[in-house]
MIKOL-80322 format. One record per residue (C-alpha): residue in one letter; y, z, x. Coordinates in steps of 0.2 Angstrom, whole numbers, plus 5000, padded with zeros to 4 digits. Layout:
<sites>
+------+------+------+------+
! code !   c2 !   c3 !   c1 !
+------+------+------+------+
!    A !    Y !    Z !    X !
...
+------+------+------+------+
</sites>
This chain:
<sites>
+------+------+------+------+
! code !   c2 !   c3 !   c1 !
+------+------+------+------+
!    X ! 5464 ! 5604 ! 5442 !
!    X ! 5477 ! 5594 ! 5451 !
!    X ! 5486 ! 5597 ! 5466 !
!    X ! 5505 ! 5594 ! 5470 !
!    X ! 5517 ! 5582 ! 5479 !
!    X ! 5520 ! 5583 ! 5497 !
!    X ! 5538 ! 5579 ! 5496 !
!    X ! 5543 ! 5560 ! 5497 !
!    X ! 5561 ! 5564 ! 5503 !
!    X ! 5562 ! 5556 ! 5520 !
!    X ! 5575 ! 5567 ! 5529 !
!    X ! 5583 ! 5558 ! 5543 !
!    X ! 5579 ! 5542 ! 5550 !
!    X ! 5561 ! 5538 ! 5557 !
!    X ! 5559 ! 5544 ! 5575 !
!    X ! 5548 ! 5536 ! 5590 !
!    X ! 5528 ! 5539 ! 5589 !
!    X ! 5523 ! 5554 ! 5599 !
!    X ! 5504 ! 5549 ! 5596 !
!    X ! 5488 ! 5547 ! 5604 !
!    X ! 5484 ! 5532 ! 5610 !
!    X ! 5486 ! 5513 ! 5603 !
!    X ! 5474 ! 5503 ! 5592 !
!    X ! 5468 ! 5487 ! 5601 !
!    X ! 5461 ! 5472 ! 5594 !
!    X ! 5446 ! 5474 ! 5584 !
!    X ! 5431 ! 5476 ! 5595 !
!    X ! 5415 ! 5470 ! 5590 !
!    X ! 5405 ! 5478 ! 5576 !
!    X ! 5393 ! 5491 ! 5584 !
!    X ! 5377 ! 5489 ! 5582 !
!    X ! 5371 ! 5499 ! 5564 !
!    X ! 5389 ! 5500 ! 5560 !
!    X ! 5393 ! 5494 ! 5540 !
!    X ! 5404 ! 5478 ! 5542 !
!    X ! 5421 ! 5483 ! 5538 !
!    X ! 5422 ! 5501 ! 5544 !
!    X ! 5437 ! 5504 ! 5553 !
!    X ! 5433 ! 5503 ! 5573 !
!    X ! 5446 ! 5512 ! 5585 !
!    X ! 5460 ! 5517 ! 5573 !
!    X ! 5474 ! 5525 ! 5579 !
!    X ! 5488 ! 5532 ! 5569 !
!    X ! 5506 ! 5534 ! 5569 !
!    X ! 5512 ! 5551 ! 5573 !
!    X ! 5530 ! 5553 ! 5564 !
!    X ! 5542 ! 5566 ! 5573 !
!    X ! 5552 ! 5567 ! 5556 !
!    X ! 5538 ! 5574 ! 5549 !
!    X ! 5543 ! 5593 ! 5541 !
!    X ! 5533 ! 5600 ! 5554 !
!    X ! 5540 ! 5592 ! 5568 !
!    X ! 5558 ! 5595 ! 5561 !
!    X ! 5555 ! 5612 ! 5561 !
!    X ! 5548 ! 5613 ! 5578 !
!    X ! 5564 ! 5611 ! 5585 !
!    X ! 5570 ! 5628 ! 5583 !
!    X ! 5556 ! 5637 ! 5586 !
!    X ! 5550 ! 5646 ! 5601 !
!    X ! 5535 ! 5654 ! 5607 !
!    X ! 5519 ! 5657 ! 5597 !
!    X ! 5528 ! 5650 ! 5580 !
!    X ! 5531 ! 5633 ! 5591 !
!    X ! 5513 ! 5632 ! 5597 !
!    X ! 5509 ! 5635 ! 5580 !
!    X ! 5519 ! 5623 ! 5571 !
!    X ! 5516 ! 5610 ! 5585 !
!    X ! 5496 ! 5610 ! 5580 !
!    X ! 5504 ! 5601 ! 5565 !
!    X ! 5518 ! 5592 ! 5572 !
!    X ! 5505 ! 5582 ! 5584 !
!    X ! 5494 ! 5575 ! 5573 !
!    X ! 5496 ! 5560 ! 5563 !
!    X ! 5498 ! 5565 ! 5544 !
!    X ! 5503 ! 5553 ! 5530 !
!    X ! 5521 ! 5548 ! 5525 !
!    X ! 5522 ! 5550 ! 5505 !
!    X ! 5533 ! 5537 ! 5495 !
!    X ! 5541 ! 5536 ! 5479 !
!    X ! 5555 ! 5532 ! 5470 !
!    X ! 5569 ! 5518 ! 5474 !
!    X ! 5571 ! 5519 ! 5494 !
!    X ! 5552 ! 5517 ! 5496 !
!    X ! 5551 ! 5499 ! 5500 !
!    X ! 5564 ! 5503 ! 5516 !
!    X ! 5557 ! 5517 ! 5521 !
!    X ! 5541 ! 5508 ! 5522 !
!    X ! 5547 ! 5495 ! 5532 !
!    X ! 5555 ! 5507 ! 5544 !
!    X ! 5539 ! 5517 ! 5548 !
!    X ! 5529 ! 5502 ! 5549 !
!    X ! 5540 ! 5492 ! 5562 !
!    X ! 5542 ! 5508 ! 5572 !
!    X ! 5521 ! 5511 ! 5572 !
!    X ! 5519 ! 5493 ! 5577 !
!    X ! 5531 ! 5495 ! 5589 !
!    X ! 5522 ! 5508 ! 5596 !
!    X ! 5505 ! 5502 ! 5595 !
!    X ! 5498 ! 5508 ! 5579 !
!    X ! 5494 ! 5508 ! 5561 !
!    X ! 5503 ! 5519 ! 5549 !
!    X ! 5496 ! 5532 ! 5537 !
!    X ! 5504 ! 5532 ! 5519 !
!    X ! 5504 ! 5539 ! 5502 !
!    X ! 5510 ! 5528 ! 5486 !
!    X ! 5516 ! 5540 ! 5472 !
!    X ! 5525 ! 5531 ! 5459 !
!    X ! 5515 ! 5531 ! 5445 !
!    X ! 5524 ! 5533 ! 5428 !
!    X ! 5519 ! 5551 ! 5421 !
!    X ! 5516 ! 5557 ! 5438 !
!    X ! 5506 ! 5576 ! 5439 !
!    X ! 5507 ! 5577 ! 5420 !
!    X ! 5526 ! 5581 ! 5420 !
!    X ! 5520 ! 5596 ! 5431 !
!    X ! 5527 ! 5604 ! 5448 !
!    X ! 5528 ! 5585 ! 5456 !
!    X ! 5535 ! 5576 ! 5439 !
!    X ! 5542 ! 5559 ! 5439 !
!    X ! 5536 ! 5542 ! 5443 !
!    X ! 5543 ! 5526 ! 5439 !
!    X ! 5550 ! 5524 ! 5421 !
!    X ! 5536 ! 5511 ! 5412 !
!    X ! 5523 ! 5500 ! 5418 !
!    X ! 5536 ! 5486 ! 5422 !
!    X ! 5545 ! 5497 ! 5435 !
!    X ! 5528 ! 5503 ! 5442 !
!    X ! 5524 ! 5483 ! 5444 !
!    X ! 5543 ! 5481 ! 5455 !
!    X ! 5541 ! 5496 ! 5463 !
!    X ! 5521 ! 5491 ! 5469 !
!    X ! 5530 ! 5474 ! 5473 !
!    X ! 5542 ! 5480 ! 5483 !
!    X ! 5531 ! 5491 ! 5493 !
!    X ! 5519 ! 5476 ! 5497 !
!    X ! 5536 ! 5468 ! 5503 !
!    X ! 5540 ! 5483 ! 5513 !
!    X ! 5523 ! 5483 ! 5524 !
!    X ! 5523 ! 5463 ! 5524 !
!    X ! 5511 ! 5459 ! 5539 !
!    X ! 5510 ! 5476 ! 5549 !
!    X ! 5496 ! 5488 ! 5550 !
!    X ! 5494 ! 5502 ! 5537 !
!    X ! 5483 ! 5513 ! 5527 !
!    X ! 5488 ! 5517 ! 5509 !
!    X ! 5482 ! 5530 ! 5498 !
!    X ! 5485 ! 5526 ! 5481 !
!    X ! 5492 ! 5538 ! 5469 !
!    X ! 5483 ! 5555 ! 5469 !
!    X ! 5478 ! 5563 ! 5454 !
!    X ! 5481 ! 5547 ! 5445 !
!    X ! 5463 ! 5543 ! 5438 !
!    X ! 5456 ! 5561 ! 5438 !
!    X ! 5474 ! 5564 ! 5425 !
!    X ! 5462 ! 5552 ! 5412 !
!    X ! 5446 ! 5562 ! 5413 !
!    X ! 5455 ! 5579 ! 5412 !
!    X ! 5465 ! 5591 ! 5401 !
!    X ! 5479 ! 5581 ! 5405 !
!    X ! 5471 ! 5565 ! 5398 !
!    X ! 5482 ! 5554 ! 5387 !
!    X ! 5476 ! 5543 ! 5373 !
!    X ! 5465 ! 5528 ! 5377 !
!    X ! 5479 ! 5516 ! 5378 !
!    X ! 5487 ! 5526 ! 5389 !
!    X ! 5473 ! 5527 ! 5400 !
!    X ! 5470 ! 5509 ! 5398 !
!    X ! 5488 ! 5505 ! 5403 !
!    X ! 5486 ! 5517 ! 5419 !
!    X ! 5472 ! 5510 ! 5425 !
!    X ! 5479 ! 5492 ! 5424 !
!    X ! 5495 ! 5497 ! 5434 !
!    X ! 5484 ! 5503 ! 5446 !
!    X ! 5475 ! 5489 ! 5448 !
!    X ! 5489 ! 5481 ! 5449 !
!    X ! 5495 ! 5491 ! 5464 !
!    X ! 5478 ! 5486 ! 5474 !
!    X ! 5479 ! 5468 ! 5470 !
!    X ! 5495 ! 5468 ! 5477 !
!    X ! 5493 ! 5478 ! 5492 !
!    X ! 5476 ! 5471 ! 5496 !
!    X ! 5486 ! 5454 ! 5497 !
!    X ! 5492 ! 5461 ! 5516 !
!    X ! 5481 ! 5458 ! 5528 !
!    X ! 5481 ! 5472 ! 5538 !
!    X ! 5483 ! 5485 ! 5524 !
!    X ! 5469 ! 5495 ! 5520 !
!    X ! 5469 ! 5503 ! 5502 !
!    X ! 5462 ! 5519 ! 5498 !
!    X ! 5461 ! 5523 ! 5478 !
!    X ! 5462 ! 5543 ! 5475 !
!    X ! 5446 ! 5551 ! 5466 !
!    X ! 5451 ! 5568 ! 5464 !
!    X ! 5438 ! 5582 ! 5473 !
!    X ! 5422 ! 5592 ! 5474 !
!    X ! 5430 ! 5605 ! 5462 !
!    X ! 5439 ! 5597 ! 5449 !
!    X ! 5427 ! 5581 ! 5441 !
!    X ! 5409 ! 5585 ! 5440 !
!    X ! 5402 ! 5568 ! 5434 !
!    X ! 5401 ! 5557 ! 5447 !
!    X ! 5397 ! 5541 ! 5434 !
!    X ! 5413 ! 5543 ! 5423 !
!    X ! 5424 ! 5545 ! 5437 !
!    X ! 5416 ! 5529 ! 5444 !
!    X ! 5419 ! 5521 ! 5429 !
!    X ! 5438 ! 5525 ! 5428 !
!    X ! 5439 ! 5520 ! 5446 !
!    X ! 5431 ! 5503 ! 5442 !
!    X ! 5445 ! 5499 ! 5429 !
!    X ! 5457 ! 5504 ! 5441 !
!    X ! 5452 ! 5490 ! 5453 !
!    X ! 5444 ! 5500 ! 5467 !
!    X ! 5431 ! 5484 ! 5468 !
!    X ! 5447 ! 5477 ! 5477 !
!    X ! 5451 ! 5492 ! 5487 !
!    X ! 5443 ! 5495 ! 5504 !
!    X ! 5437 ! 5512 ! 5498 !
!    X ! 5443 ! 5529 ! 5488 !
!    X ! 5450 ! 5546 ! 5493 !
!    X ! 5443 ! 5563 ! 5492 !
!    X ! 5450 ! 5581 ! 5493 !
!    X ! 5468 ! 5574 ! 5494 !
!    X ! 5480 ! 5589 ! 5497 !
!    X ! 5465 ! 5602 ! 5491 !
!    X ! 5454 ! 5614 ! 5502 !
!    X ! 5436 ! 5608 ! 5500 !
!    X ! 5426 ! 5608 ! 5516 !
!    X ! 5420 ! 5592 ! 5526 !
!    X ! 5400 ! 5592 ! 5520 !
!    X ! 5406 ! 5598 ! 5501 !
!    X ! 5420 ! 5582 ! 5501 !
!    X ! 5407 ! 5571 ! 5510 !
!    X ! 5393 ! 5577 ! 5498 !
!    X ! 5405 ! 5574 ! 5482 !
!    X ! 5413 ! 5557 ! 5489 !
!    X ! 5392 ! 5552 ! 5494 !
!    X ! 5387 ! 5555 ! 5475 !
!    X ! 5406 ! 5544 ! 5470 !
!    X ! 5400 ! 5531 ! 5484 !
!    X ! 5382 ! 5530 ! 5474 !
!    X ! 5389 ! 5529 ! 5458 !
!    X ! 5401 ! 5511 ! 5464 !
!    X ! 5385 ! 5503 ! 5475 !
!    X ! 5391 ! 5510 ! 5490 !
!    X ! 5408 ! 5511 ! 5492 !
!    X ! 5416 ! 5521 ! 5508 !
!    X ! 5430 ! 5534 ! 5506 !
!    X ! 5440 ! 5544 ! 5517 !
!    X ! 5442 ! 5563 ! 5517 !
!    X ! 5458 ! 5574 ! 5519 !
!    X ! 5454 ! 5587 ! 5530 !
!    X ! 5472 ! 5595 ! 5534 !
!    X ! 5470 ! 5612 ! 5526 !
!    X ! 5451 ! 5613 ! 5525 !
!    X ! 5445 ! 5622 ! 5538 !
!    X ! 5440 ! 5639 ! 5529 !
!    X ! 5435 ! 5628 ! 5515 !
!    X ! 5441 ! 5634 ! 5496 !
!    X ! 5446 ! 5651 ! 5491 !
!    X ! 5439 ! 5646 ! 5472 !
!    X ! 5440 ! 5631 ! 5462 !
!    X ! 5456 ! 5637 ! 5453 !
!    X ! 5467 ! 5644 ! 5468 !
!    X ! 5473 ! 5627 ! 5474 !
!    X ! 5491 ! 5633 ! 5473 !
!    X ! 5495 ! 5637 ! 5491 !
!    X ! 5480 ! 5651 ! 5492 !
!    X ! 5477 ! 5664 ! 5507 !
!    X ! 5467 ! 5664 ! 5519 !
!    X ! 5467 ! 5644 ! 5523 !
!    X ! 5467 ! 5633 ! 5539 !
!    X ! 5467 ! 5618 ! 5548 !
!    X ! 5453 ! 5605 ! 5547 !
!    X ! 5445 ! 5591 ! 5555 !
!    X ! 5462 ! 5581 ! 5567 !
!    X ! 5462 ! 5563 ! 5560 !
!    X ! 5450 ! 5552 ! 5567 !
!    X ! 5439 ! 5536 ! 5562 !
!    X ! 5424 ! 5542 ! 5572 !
!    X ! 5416 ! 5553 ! 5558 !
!    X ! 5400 ! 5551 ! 5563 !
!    X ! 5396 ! 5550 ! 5543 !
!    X ! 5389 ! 5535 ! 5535 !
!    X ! 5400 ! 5529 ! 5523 !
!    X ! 5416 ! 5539 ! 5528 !
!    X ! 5429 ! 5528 ! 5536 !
!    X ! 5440 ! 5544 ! 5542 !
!    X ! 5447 ! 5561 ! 5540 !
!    X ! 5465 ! 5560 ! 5538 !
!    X ! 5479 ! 5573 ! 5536 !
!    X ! 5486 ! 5568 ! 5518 !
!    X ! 5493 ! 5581 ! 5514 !
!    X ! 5505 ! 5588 ! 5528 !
!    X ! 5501 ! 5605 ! 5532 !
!    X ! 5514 ! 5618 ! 5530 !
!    X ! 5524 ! 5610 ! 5513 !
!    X ! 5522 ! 5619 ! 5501 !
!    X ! 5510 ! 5615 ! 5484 !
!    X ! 5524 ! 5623 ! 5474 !
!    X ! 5530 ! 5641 ! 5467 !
!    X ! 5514 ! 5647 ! 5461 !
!    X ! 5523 ! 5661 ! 5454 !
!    X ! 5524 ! 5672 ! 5468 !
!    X ! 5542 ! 5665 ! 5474 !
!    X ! 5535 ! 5651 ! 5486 !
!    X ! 5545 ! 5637 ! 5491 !
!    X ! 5545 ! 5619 ! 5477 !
!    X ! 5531 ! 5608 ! 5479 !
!    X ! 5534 ! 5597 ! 5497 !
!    X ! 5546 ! 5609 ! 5506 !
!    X ! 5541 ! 5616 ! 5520 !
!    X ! 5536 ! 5637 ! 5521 !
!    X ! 5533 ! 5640 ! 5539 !
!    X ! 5524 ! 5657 ! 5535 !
!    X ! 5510 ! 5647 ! 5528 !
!    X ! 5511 ! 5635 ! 5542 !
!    X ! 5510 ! 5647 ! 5555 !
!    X ! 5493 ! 5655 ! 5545 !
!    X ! 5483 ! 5637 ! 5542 !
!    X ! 5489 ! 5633 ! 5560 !
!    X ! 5480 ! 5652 ! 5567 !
!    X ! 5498 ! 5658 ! 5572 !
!    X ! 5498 ! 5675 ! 5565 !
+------+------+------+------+
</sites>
């Protein structure tokens, strides 16, 4: 069961943050907080996002729907050759304004099985420069990076390749988190697949360990799927069990109606909005729900004449959003 690319074209250049409020200097720990967990993160709202593009000719109640979207901070998806400049860009403007920027790294060779969101770098050498580069790109400003979805759930399933494959895939990815864990205000976020798709919780921890999520600050749950909050948080408690504890984050953009069934992933009826991106969970173990998918793109054609995977439907956004 995997789920589909955003889009990692970056339209236009990266306007000024229309977000919420600045992160500050690291207060104390709380009392009874974990040491580590992120404390008064704010992110970087992007007014290139596809939503926010396409607020601007809108009027009425599609605009107030679409704005839903368009306000909240949802991550920036990178690939191919332009990522390292893209990063820079988004980063220096977020710092600029105050806070921390929300990313997706999705370069992996092989990416989505040669499916709806095929391509990736060309080997293991060009995943290791293009991972180089990145790093080079964020240098010493504030980000979050979710690294590679679907990429170690693709081992475990129908899609899995041969053991050396695997193997190589998993030492790339360790790789990437060496690398970007060398930035010191970068926090890395390993993808683990969701609720519906990996059932056992040890064997996915197991392909997580090889892929250096030791290093990371944490893994990923329910990236660009529809599992509620308590199922992801239930499933990511059992993956956190399973790695001695380890946090993870949750993307909550389109899970507020929670799943239509474990196998309508593919843009399904009926969907909405979840959770708006915060650190405050109020979940031990859970660092934040984040928008990693942006809601509105599109998860692909599913056959029923929708838009490619990552372009934006605004039908779709208009439902999630509650618009009609």
């Amino acid at each position: 069961m995997h789920r589909f690319w955003r889009g990692v074209a970056l339209a236009g250049a990266v306007g000024v943050a229309a977000g919420c409020g600045g992160p500050r200097a690291a207060p104390a720990q709380p009392a009874g907080q974990p040491a580590g967990q992120p404390v008064g993160q704010t992110f970087y709202v992007w007014d290139q996002s596809s939503a926010a593009r396409q607020l601007t000719s809108l009027k009425g109640a599609q605009a107030a729907a679409v704005a839903r979207i368009a306000g909240q901070p949802a991550a920036v998806w990178l690939a191919g050759p332009d990522a390292r400049a893209e990063a820079q860009d988004l980063t220096l403007r977020a710092a600029a304004a105050g806070r921390t920027a929300l990313l997706v790294a999705y370069d992996i060779p092989y990416r989505d099985c040669g499916r709806y969101s095929a391509g990736g770098a060309a080997d293991g050498p060009a995943y290791r420069a293009w991972i180089d580069g990145l790093a080079a790109g964020l240098a010493d400003r504030a980000a979050w990076v979710v690294l590679e979805p679907d990429a170690v759930a693709h081992t475990l399933d129908s899609c899995a390749a041969p053991a050396a494959e695997a193997d190589e895939r998993y030492g790339l990815l360790a790789y990437a988190v060496k690398e970007l864990k060398k930035l010191p205000k970068v926090r890395v976020y390993l993808d683990a697949g969701n609720a519906g798709w990996l059932k056992d919780p040890g064997l996915l921890a197991g392909a997580l360990r090889k892929s250096g999520v030791d290093q990371a600050d944490g893994f990923a749950v329910n990236v660009s799927n529809f599992y509620t909050t308590q199922q992801s948080s239930e499933f990511g408690g059992r993956v956190s069990a399973a790695l001695g504890g380890k946090h993870f984050v949750i993307d909550t953009s389109r899970n507020g109606n929670g799943p239509l069934g474990d196998r309508d992933w593919c843009n399904p009826a009926g969907r909405a909005l979840g959770e708006t991106p915060t650190t405050d969970t109020g979940r031990p173990g859970v660092d934040a729900y984040l928008w990693i998918k942006d809601p509105g793109e599109s998860d692909g054609d599913c056959g029923r004449g929708e838009p490619a995977a990552g372009r934006f439907w605004l039908p779709y956004a208009v439902r999630l959003a509650g618009g009609g």
